[in-house]
Residue, then its C-alpha position, 0 to 999 in steps of 0.5 A: x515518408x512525407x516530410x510532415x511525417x517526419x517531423x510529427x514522428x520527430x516529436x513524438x519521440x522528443x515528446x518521449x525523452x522528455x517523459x522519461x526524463x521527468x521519471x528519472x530525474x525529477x525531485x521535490x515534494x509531489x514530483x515523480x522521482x522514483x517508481x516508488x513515489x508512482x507506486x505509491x509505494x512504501x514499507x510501513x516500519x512504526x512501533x513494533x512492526x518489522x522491517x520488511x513485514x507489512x508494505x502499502x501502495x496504489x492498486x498493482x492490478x487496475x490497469x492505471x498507468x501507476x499500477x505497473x511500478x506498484x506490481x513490480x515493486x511488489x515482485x522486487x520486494x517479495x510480497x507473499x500476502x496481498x489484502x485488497x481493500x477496494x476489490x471484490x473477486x469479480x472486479x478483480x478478475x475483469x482488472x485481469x481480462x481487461x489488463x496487461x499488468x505488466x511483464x512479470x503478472x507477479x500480482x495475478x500469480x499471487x491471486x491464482x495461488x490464494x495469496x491475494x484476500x479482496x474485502x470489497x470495502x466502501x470508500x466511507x465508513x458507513x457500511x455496517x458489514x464494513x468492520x467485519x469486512x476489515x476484521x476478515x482481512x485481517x483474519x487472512x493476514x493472521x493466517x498467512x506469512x508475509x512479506x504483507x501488501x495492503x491496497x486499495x486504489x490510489x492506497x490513501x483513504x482505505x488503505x490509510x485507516x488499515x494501516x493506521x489500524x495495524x500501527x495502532x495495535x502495535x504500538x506506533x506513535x501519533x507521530x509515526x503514524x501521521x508521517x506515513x499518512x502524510x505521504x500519500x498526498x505528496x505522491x498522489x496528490x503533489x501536495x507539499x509535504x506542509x500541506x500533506x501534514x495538515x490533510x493528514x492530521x484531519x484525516x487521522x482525526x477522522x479514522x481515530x474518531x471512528x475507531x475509538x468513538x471519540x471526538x475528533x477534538x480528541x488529543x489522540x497522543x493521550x489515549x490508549x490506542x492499541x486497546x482501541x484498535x483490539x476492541x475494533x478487530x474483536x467487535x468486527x468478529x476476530x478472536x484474541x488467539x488471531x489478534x494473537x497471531x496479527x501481531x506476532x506476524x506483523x513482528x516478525x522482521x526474517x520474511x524477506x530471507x523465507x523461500x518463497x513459492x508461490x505457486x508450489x514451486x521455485x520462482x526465481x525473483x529477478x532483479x529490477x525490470x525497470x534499471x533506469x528506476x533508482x530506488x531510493x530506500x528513504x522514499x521506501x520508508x515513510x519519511x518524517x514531516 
């Protein structure tokens, strides 16, 4: 081995301390402290959800550098139930022929035992079929048992109105729901946590616009939301009976403890792939702006 070699390999490898480092170590607003901030990753609690019920986070299964935390963190936290929102069935399938998702492949174990629905939403709302396309969704929600994940992409704008729909029909306040928004553009985007605030509160102006037919001048805090939320899901094909059942499985607070078995059989659920990773629980919470 020649000398320059050496010293590129010598690099390299200090190059390499330095990244692992940053993961670990870093804190503040937009930095990567946690495979959770990479994941974008976070159990949504607001209104009447249950704790452990319904979580969102950065596509698990694109092949991106960020979709090894959310797949794992999605095997940690014993996801069961996936809607994916950016998807469709072919697409996903070629993620699965052109990607390693990583050492566990939870997500496309939950995919081959029909755990995982893909809308193939639009990233704007102009599709007409694009409220049956969530109403769908939100039908293979009502059917199946969570833990749930919700995802699109990055999980920030299609996976910020679904969520902001759910919150919305069960009770959350403008409040709750503008802080979960809000962290979306810290760990994507690195904004300050003000700076996400503000995008967050045009962002809700805009979702709550569309659902409600509003005006995006609106003081959201002083309209009935909930009632919103259900005539958007029955407008987009649900029946009453699974609204019914959404909200009575988005309630439900005793999925983590259920045996899960994904594939009709034991699946052991291992301890975290990643120990160098410390998983705070208020980077799993939406925190408060």
């Amino acid at each position: 081995m020649t000398a320059k070699t050496r010293r590129f390999l010598a690099i390299l490898l200090l190059l390499a301390a330095i990244f692992s480092m940053t993961i670990v170590n870093a804190s503040g607003a937009g930095s990567a402290a946690s495979a959770a901030v990479y994941g974008n990753f976070r159990n949504v609690k607001s209104g009447k959800i249950g704790w452990d019920t319904l979580y969102r986070s950065q596509h698990p299964a694109n092949g991106s550098f960020r979709s090894k935390f959310a797949n794992e963190l999605a095997e940690e936290y014993r996801i069961r139930t996936v809607l994916n929102l950016s998807d469709s069935d072919s697409t996903l399938k070629a993620y699965f022929r052109k990607n390693k998702i990583s050492s566990s492949y939870y997500y496309r174990t939950l995919y081959s035992s029909g755990r995982v629905y893909t809308a193939n939403l639009s990233q704007k709302h102009t599709s007409s079929s694009y409220r049956k396309k969530v109403a769908n969704g939100l039908k293979f929600l009502s059917k199946n048992k969570g833990p749930y994940l919700i995802h699109c992409e990055v999980g920030r704008d299609r996976t910020g109105f679904v969520i902001l729909l759910l919150e919305c029909l069960m009770g959350a306040s403008y409040d709750e729901m503008l802080s979960d928004y809000a962290i979306s553009y810290v760990n994507v985007n690195q904004y300050t946590q003000e700076k996400a605030r503000q995008k967050a509160i045009s962002c809700l102006n805009e979702e709550f616009s569309y659902m409600t037919g509003k005006a995006r001048s609106t003081n959201w805090r002083q309209v009935d939301l909930s009632q919103h939320a259900v005539n958007y899901m029955i407008k987009g094909g649900m029946s009453y009976t699974e609204i019914s059942a959404l909200r009575k499985n988005l309630s439900r607070s005793d999925f983590i403890s259920s045996k899960i078995l994904p594939n009709k059989q034991d699946y052991k659920f291992p301890e975290s792939k990643n120990p160098g990773f410390e998983l705070s629980p208020d980077l799993l919470v939406s925190p408060t702006f």
